[in-house]
C-alpha positions as CSV (number, residue, x, y, z in Angstrom):
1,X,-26.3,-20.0,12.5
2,X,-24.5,-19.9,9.3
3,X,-21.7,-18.1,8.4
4,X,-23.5,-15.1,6.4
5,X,-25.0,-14.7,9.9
6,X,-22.3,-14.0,11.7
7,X,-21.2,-11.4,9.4
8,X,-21.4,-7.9,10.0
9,X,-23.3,-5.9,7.4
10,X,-19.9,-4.1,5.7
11,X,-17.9,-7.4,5.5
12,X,-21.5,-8.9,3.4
13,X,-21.5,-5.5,1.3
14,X,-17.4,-6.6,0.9
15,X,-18.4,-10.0,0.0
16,X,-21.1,-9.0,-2.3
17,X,-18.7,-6.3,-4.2
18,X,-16.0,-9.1,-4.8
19,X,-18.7,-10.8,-7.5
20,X,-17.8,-7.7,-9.6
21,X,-15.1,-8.3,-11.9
22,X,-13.3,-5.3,-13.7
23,X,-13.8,-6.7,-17.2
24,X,-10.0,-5.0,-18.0
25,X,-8.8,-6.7,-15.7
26,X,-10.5,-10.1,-15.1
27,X,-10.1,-9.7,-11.4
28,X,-12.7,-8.7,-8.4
29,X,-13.0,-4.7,-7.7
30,X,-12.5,-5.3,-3.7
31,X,-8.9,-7.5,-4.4
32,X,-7.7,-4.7,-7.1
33,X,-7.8,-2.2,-4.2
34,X,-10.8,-0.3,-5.8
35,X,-13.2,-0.3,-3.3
36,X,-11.9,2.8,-0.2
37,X,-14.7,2.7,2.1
38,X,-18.2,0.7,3.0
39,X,-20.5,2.4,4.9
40,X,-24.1,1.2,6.2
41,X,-26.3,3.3,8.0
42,X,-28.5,2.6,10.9
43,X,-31.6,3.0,8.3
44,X,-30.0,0.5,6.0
45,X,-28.7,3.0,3.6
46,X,-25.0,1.6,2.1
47,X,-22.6,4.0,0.9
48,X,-19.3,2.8,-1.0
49,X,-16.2,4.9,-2.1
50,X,-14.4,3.4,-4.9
51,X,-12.2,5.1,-8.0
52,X,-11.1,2.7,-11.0
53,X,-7.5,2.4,-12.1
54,X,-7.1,5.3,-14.0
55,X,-9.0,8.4,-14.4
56,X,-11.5,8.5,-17.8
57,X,-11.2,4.2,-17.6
58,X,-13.7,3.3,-19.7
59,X,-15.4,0.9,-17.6
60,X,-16.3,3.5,-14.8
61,X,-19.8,3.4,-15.3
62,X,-20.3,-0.6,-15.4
63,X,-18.4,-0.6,-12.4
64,X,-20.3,1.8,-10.6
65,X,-23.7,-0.2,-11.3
66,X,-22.2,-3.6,-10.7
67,X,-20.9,-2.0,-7.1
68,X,-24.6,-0.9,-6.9
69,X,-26.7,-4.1,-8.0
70,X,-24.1,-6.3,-5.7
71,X,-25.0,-4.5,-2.4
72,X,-28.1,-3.8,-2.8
73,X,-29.7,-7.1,-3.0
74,X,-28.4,-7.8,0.1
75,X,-31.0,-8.3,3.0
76,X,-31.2,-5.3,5.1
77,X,-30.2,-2.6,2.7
78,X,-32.4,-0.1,1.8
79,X,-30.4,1.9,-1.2
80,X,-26.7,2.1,-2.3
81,X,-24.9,5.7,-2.8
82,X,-22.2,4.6,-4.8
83,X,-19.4,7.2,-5.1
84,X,-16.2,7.8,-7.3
85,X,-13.3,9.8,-6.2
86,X,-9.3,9.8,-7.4
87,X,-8.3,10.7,-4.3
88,X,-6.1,9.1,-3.1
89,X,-5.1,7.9,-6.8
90,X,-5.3,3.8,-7.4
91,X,-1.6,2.1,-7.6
92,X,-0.9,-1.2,-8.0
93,X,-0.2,-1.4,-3.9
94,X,-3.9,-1.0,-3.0
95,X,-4.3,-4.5,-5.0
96,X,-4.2,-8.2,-2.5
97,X,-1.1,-10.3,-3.1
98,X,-3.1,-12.6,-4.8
99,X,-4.5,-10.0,-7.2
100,X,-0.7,-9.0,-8.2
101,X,0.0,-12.7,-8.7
102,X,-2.9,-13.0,-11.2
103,X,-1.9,-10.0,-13.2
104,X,1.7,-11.0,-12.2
105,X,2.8,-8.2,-10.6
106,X,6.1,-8.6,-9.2
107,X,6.4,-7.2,-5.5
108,X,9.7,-5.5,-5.3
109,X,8.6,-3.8,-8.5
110,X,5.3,-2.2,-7.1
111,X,5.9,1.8,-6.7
């Protein structure tokens, strides 16, 4: 058994989303702190929350597809509801460690 295997369906989708790369940003959607929720169904249907890092960002829409396309060639899943919402609003906190050191975002100065 490899490790893909061993995965549970939401931590593939997770995988899967990291290969989308805010194109603002240069960085993965799922280490920004974009992505709020993965869901999969028992009928194979995957539903993902997810805002961008400001309302109106220009990007919104290739984000939303990329989310999409990623998850939905993975085996298993049947269609992909991707949904936006601002609520709660993305900050800078929300992003990995590592994604505030490639944007070099000091810590102590993250509000």
């Amino acid at each position: 058994m490899n490790s893909g295997e061993r995965e549970s369906p939401v931590e593939r989708a997770r995988e899967a989303l990291r290969t989308v790369i805010d194109p603002e940003l240069g960085y993965n959607i799922v280490d920004l702190g974009l992505i709020y929720e993965i869901c999969i169904d028992d009928a194979g249907m995957a539903h993902v929350l997810m805002t961008t890092t400001t309302r109106g960002c220009p990007a919104t829409s290739y984000l939303q597809e990329g989310a999409r396309e990623s998850v939905a060639q993975l085996p298993g899943i049947a269609g992909v509801e991707v949904v936006m919402t601002y609520d709660p609003e993305w900050s800078p906190q929300m992003m990995t460690p590592e994604a505030r050191r490639y944007l070099g975002i000091e810590e102590e100065g993250i509000q």
